[in-house]
C-alpha positions, 0 to 999 in steps of 0.5 A: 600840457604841464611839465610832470615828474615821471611815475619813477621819479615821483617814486623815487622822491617819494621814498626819500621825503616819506618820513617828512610827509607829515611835516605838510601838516601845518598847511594840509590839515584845514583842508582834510579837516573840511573832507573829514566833516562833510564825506560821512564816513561813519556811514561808510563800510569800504574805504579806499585810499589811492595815495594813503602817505603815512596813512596819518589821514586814514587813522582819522577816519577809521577811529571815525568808522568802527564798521569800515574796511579799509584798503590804501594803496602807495606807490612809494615803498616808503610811504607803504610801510609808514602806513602799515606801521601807523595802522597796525593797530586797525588789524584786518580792518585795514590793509596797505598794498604798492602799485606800480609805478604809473599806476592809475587803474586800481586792483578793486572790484566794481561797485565795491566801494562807499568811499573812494578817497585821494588827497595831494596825488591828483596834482602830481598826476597828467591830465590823462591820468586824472581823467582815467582816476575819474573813470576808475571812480566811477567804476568802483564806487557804489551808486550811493559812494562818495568820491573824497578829495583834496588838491593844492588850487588856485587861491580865492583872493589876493595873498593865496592868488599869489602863492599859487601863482609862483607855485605854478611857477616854480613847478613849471621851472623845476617840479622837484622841488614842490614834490611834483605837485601843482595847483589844479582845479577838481571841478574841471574833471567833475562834469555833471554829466557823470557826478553829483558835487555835494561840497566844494570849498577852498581852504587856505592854510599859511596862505596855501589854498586847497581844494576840498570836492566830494562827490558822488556818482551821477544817478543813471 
């Protein structure tokens, strides 16, 4: 089981780093760019973002999506009020709400969502916590959703390798100082029995590896 930061913690580092989020761009992008070109969001009526950060991500895809509404959802009161600032300008197309602390199951309507999106949360999180995230996929997402994700990985060759491995060092030893994030693999959680992979991709960026997984919602 890996060490993790506390739903309290992860907040409280959250606040206090959230006006430098942005600053991960130079590694972050590559990866975002890849879900960006293969999740079909302009075909997408309902958006919802579990973690939305400053909301950077979700400006992209809006301006992408004339049709679509959005909702995204923070822990960090920080990060809630970056993203209501930066999507301000979206109007009623887009709303940002704070969740409690921990909190995993979220307050959306079943089968309610074309486009369920989380990038750089799901490695801070427990494995528990990421097997419930999944089954709250699953149940908000329609048949036709795509599930949209991005992670922090284990690289595919020697340098990226490298990196992930002292990342996962350094978080075991001292998770606050990589944010609480840790490399994961997605697929490990994406089980055939209940989803279809449509893309998945490693992206390296300064040789930082990411993972890129969109998926939907196995056919009954």
């Amino acid at each position: 089981m890996p060490q993790v930061l506390s739903p309290s913690a992860v907040k409280q580092f959250y606040d206090r780093f959230g006006t430098r989020q942005d600053s991960q761009a130079f590694y972050e992008d590559r990866a975002l760019d890849d879900l960006i070109a293969h999740a079909a969001f302009p075909q997408a009526r309902t958006i919802v973002e579990f973690g939305c950060g400053t909301g950077r991500l979700a400006r992209q895809i809006l301006m992408r999506s004339p049709e679509a509404s959005y909702d995204g959802f923070d822990v960090s009161t920080t990060m809630v009020n970056l993203a209501q600032d930066s999507l301000a300008s979206f109007g009623n197309r887009a709303s940002v709400h704070q969740l409690e602390p921990g909190t995993i199951h979220l307050p959306v309507a079943d089968q309610s969502t074309d486009r369920l999106i989380s990038t750089y949360v799901l490695d801070l999180l427990p494995p528990a916590d990421i097997d419930t995230f999944f089954g709250e996929a699953q149940r908000v997402l329609r048949s036709d959703g795509r599930l949209c994700l991005v992670s922090l990985t284990n690289g595919t060759s020697a340098f990226p390798r490298f990196v992930a491995r002292l990342w996962t060092r350094i978080h075991r030893l001292r998770p606050q100082l990589v944010g609480g994030c840790r490399p994961i693999e997605l697929g490990e959680w994406c089980d055939g029995a209940h989803w279809d992979i449509l893309h998945q991709r490693t992206r390296v960026s300064w040789g930082i590896p990411s993972g890129v997984l969109v998926a939907r919602p196995h056919a009954a």
